[in-house]
C-alpha positions as CSV (number, residue, x, y, z in Angstrom):
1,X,8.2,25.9,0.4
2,X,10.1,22.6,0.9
3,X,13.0,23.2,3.3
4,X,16.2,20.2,3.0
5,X,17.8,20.8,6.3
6,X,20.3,17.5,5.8
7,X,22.2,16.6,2.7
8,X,25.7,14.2,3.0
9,X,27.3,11.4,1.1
10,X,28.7,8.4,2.0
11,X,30.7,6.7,-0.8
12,X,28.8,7.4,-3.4
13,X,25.2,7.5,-1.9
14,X,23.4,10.8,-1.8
15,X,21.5,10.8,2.3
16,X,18.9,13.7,1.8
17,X,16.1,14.4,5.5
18,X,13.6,16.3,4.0
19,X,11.1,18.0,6.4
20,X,8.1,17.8,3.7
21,X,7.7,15.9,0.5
22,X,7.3,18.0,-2.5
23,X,4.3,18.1,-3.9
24,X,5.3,17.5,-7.4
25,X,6.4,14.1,-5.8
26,X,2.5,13.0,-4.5
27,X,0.3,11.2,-5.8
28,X,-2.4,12.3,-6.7
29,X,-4.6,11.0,-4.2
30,X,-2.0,11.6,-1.5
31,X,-3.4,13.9,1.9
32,X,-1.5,17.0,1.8
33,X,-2.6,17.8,5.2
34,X,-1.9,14.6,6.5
35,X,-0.1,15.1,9.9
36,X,-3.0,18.0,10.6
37,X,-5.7,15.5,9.9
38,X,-4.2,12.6,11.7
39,X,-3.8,15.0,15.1
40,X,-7.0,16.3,14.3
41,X,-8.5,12.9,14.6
42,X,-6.6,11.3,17.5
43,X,-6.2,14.4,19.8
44,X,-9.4,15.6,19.0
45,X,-11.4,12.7,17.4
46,X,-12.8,15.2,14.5
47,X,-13.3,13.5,11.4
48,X,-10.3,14.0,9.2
49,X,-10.9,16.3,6.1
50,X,-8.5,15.3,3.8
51,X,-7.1,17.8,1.2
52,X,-6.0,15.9,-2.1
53,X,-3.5,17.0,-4.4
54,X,-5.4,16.0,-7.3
55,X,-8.6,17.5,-8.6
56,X,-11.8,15.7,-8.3
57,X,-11.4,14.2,-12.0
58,X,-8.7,12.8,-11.4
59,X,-10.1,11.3,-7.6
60,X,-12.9,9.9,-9.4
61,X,-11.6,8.6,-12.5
62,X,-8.8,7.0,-9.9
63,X,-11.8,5.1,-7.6
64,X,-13.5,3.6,-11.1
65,X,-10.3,1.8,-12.0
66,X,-10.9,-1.9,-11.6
67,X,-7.3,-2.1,-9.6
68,X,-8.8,0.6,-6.8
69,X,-12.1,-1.6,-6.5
70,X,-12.8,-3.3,-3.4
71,X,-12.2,-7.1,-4.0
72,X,-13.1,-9.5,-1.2
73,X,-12.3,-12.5,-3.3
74,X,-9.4,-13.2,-0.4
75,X,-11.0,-12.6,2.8
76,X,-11.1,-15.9,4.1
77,X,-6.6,-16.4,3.6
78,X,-6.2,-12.9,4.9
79,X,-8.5,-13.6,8.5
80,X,-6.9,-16.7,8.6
81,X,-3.1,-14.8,8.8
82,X,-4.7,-12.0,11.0
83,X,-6.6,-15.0,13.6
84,X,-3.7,-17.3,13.4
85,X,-1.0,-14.3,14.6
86,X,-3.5,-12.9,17.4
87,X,-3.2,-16.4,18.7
88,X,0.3,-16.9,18.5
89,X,1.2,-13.3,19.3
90,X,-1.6,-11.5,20.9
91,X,-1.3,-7.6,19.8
92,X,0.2,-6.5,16.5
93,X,2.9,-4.7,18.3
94,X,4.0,-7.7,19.7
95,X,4.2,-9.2,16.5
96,X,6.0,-6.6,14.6
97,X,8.7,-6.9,17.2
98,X,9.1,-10.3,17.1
99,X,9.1,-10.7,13.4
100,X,11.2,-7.0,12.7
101,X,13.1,-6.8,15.9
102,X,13.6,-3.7,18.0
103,X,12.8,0.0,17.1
104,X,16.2,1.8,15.9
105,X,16.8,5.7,14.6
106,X,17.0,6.7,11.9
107,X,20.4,7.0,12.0
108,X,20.8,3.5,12.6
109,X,18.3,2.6,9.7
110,X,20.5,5.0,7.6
111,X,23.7,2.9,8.2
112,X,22.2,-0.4,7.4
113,X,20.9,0.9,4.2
114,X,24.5,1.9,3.5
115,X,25.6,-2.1,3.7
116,X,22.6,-3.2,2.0
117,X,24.0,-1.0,-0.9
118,X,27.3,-2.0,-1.2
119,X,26.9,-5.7,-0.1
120,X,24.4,-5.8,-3.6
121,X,27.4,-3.6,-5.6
122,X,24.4,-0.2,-5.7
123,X,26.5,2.3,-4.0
124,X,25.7,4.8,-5.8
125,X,22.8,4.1,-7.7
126,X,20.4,6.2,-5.6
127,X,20.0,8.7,-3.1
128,X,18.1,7.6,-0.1
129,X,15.6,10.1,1.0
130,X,13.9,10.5,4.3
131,X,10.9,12.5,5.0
132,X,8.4,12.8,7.8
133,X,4.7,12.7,5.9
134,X,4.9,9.8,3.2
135,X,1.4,8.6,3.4
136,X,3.1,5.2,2.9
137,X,6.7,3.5,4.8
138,X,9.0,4.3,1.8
139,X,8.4,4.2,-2.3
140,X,11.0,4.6,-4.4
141,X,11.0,6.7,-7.3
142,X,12.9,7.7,-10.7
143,X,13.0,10.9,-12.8
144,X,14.4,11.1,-16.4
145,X,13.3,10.3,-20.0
146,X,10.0,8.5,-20.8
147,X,10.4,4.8,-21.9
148,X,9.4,5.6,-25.1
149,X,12.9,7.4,-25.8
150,X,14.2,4.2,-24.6
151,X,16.7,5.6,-22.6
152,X,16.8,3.8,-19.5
153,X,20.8,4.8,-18.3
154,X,19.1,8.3,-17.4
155,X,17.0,7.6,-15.1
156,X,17.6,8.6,-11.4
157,X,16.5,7.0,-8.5
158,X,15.8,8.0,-5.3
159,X,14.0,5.8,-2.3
160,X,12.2,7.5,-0.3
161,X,11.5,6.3,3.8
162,X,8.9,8.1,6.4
163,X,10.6,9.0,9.0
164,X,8.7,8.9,11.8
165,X,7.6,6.3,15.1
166,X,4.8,5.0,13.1
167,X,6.6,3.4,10.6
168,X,6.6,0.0,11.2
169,X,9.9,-1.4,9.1
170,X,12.0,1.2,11.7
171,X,13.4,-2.1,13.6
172,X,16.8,-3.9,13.5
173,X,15.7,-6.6,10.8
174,X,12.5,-4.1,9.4
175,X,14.5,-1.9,7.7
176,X,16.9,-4.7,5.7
177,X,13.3,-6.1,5.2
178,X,11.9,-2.9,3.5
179,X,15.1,-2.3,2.0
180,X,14.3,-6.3,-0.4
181,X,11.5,-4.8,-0.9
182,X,12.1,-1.4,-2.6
183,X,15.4,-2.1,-3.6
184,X,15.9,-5.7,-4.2
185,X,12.1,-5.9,-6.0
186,X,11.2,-2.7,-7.2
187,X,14.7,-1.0,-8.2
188,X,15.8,-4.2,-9.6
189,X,12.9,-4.7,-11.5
190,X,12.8,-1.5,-13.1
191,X,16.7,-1.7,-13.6
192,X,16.4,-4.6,-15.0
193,X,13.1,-3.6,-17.0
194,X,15.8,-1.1,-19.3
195,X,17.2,-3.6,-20.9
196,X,14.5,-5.3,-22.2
197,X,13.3,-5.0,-25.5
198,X,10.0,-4.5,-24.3
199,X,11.2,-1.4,-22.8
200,X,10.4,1.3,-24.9
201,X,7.1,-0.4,-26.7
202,X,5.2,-3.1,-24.5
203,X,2.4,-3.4,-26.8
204,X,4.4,-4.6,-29.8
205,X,4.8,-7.6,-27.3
206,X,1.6,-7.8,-26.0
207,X,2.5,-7.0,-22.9
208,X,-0.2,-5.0,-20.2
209,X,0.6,-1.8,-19.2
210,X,2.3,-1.4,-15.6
211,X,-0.4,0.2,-14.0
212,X,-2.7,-2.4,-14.4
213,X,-4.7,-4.4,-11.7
214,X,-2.1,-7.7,-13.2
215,X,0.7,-5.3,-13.4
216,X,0.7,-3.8,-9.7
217,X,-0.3,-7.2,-7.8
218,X,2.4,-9.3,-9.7
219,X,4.7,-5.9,-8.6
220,X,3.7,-5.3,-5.2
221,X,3.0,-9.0,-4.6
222,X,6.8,-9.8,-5.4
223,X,8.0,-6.9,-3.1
224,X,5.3,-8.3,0.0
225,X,6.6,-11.7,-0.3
226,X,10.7,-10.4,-0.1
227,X,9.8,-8.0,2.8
228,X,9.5,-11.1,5.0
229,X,11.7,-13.1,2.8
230,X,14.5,-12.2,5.7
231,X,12.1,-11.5,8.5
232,X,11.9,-13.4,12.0
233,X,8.6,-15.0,11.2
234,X,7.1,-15.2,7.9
235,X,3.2,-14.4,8.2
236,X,2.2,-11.9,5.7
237,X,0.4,-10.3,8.1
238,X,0.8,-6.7,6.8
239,X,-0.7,-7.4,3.8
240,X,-3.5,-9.5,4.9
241,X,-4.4,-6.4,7.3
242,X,-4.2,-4.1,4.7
243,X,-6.8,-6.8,2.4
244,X,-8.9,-7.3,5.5
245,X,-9.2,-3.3,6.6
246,X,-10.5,-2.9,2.7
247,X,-13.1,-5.3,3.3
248,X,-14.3,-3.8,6.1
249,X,-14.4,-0.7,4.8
250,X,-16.9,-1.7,2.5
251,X,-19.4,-1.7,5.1
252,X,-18.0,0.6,8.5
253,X,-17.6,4.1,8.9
254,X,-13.9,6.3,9.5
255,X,-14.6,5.6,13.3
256,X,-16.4,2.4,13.0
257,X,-13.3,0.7,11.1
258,X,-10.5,2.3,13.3
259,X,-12.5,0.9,16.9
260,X,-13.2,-2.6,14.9
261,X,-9.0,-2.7,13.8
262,X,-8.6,-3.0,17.8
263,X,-9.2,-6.2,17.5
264,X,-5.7,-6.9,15.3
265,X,-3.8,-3.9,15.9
266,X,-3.6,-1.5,19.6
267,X,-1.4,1.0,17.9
268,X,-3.8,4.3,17.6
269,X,-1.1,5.8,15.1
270,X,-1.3,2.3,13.2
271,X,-4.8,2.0,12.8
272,X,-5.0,6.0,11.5
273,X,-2.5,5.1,8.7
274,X,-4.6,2.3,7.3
275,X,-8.0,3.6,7.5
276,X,-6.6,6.6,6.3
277,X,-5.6,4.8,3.5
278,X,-8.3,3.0,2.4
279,X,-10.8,6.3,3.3
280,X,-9.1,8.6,1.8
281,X,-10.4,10.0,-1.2
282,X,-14.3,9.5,-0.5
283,X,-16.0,12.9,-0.2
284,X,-17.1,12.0,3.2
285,X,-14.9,9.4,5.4
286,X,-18.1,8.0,7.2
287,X,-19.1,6.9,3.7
288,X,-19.2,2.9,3.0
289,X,-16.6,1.7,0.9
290,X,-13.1,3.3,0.1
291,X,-9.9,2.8,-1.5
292,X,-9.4,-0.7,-2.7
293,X,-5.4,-0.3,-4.1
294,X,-3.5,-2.1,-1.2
295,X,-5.2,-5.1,-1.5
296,X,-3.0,-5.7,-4.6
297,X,-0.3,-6.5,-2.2
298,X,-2.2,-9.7,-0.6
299,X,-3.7,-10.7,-4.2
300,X,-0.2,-10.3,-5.4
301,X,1.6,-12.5,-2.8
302,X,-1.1,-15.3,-3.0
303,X,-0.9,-16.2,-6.1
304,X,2.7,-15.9,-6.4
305,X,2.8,-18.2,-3.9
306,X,0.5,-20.6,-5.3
307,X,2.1,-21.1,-8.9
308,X,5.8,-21.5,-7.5
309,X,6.2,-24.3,-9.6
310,X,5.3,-22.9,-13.3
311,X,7.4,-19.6,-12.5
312,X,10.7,-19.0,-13.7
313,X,11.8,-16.3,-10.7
314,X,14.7,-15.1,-12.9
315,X,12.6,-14.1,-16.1
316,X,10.2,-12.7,-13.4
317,X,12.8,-10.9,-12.1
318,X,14.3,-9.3,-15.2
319,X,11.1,-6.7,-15.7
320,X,7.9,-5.3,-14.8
321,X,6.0,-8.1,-16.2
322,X,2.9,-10.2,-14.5
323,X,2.8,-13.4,-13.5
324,X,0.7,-15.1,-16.7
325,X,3.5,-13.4,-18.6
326,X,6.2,-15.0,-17.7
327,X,6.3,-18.0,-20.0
328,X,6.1,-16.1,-23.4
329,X,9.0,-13.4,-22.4
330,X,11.4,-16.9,-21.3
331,X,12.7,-16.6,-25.2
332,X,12.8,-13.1,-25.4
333,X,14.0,-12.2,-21.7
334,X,17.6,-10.9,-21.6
335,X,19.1,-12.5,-19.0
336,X,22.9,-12.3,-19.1
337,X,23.4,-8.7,-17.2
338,X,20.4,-9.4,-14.6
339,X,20.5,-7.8,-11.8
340,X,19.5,-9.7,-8.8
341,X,19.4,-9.7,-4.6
342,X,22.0,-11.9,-2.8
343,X,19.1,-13.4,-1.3
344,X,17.6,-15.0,-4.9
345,X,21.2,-16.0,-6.4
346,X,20.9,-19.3,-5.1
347,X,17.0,-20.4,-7.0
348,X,16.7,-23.5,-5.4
349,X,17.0,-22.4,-1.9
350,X,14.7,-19.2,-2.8
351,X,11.7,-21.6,-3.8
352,X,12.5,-24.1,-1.0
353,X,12.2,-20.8,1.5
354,X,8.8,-19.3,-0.8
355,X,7.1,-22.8,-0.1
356,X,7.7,-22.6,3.5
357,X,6.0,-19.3,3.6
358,X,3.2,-20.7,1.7
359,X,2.6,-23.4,3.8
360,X,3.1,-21.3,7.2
361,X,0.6,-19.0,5.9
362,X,-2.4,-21.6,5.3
363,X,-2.6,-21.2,1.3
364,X,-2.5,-24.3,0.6
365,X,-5.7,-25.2,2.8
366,X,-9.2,-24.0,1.9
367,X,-10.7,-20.8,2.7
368,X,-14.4,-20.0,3.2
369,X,-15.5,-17.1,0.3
370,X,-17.0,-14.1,1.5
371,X,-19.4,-11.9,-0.9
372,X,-19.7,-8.1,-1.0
373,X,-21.9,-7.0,2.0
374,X,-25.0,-6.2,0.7
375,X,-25.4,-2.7,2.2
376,X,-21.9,-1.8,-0.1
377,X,-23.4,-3.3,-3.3
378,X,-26.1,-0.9,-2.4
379,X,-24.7,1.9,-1.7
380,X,-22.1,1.4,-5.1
381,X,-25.4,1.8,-7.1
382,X,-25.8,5.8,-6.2
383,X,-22.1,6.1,-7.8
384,X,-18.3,5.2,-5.6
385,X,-17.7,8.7,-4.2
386,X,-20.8,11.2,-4.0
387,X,-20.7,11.3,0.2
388,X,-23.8,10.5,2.4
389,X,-25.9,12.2,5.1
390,X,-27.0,11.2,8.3
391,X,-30.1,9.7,6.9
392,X,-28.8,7.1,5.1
393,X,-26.1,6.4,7.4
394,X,-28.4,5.5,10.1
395,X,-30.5,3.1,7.0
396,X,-27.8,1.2,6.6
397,X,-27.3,0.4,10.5
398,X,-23.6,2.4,10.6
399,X,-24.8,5.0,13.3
400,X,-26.9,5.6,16.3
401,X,-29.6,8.5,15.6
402,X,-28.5,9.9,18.7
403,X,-24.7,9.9,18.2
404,X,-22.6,13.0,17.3
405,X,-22.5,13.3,13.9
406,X,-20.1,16.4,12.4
407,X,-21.5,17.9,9.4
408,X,-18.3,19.8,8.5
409,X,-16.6,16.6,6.9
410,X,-19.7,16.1,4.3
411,X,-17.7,16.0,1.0
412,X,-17.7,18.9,-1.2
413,X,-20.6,17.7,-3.5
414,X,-23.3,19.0,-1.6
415,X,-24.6,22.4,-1.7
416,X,-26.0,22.8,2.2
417,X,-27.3,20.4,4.5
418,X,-29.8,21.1,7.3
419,X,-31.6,19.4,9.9
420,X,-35.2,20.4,11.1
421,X,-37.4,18.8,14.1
422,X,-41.2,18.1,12.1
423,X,-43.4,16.1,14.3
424,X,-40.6,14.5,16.1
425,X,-38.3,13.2,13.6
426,X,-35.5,14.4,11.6
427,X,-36.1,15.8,7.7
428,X,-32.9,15.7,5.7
429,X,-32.6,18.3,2.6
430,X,-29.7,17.7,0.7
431,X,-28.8,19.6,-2.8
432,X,-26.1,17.7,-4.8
433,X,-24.6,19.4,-7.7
């Protein structure tokens, strides 16, 4: 059972500390035994054997959605942010302080959040939530009517922070920076979005559905771009991590991809949360390939960034519609009560500041395309999520025969697994379901 061990207000804000997060609350591929795995794996270094809320429909039918896929499309802009920053910065640590500023509490964190509120005239309009084992820094979220019932004034908000040393917007200018992100982009939008007249019916106006690949990187892409919008320096290096650690999942193990993320990132506890990302769900985590959803905030940001000029930020602003949509709801778009940060009120000086970013960040020079590995394109023949054995593990050049190999984290799909010495080499028997 969920215990709430902290509930005040200030003004009219609503500050709830939350030791778990409710289950009704995860997503469906969210770890419900996250902080056991994660210990698991760093004290220990056992192979984390995640436990998902959802069932394994709903797992599977979540990896063959074209917006989970692995993409590598953008390999070449994202190691360009990632080389560029090692250069100028050494560690990732280093950078994180010197684009976010010092660590602060939560208490601190809390009180800033409280400004950013009133000083955008939302005191009030949410509670802010914090609770140690979000899978991700903070989401927010709403409860109320479905849009169909078109009643968008009943909807309540809450946004929701991890609170905990690993989360990296937990710094002096990190946490006004994750606050233009979830509340400046996605509360706005969605605030916004309600009085549309798309609201309740986007298909009479041809409009895609939310949750599309289009939908989520013109949506997450927006929020990546604002979270450094006010930061120290302006590489999108969190998202361009977050691309490249997809990529090279497509062809590392669990282990393999956390020892290679040394390279960008010292932070054990950092390195967990994005190979835990991108591995979670697979029936085995030693298993090529992963979870391809966060590249959606890199995509997003790119070409944003790239098609400043034929934007109109305002209409963009006044829903959850993509980029290539833009242009057909400008005479449809109500824009009189929009809802916008301080930071955009002033257009001119918003796409003056988005061009700088795009320059500092290389995209407007050309990048070298990289193609799927061809051990992944193999391996997505037998099917995204079925698990693997030792076997074929050691065929595609991931492990040494001779390394330690823990049988207990081979996914749920197979019936038994055993290994026999015959003449000197190892015989596999596998039953799948």
């Amino acid at each position: 059972m969920t215990k709430r061990f902290n509930s005040r207000r200030v003004g009219n804000t609503t500050i709830k500390t939350l030791e778990k997060q409710p289950i009704k609350f995860a997503a469906a591929i969210c770890p419900l035994n996250l902080e056991e795995q994660k210990e698991r794996f760093l004290k220990f270094g056992k192979l984390p054997k995640f436990v998902l809320k959802g069932s394994e429909d709903e797992i599977e039918n979540l990896f063959n959605k074209a917006r989970n896929q692995i993409r590598f499309d953008l390999f070449g802009e994202a190691e360009y942010i990632l080389k560029t920053v090692k250069e100028k910065y050494g560690d990732g640590d280093n950078y994180l302080a010197a684009q976010f500023g010092d660590k602060i509490t939560k208490e601190e964190a809390t009180q800033i959040l409280e400004q950013y509120l009133r000083d955008n005239n939302l005191d009030g309009a949410m509670s802010i939530v914090w609770c140690a084992d979000l899978a991700s820094s903070a989401r927010m979220m709403w409860i109320g009517p479905h849009c169909k019932h078109n009643r968008p004034e009943a909807r309540n908000y809450s946004f929701w922070i991890k609170n905990s040393t690993d989360n990296n917007f937990l710094r002096e200018q990190g946490i006004r920076c994750l606050a233009d992100h979830e509340i400046g982009t996605h509360f706005l939008r969605s605030s916004n979005e309600g009085g549309q007249p798309w609201y309740s019916d986007r298909k009479r106006f041809h409009l895609r559905d939310q949750n599309t690949l289009e939908g989520l990187a013109s949506e997450e892409g927006l929020a990546a771009i604002h979270s450094i919008f006010n930061a120290n320096v302006k590489y999108l290096w969190l998202p361009a991590l977050q691309y490249y650690t997809a990529c090279k999942a497509a062809e590392m193990t669990f282990k393999q991809l956390y020892d290679h993320l040394t390279i960008y990132v010292k932070s054990p506890e950092h390195r967990w949360r994005l190979c835990m990302r991108v591995k979670r769900g697979l029936l085995d985590p030693n298993d090529l390939g992963g979870y391809g959803k966060d590249q959606c905030y890199f995509e997003g940001a790119v070409e944003i960034l790239r098609s400043l000029d034929m934007i109109d930020f305002n209409v963009m602003m006044s829903g959850k519609i993509c980029v290539d949509e833009v242009q057909r709801c400008k005479r449809i778009a109500r824009l009189d009560c929009l809802k916008l940060p301080a930071f955009m009120k002033n257009e001119n000086r918003y796409k003056k500041h988005l061009k700088a970013i795009a320059h500092l960040n290389g995209l407007d020079l050309h990048h070298q395309k990289k193609n799927a590995p061809a051990a992944y394109i193999r391996r997505l023949k037998q099917g995204r999520r079925i698990g693997t054995d030792k076997r074929s593990l050691i065929g595609f050049n991931l492990i040494d025969p001779d390394d330690e190999f823990d049988y207990t984290s081979v996914g749920i799909h197979f019936f038994w697994l055993f290994m026999c010495w015959n003449f000197g080499h190892f015989v596999s028997v596998v039953s799948l379901n």
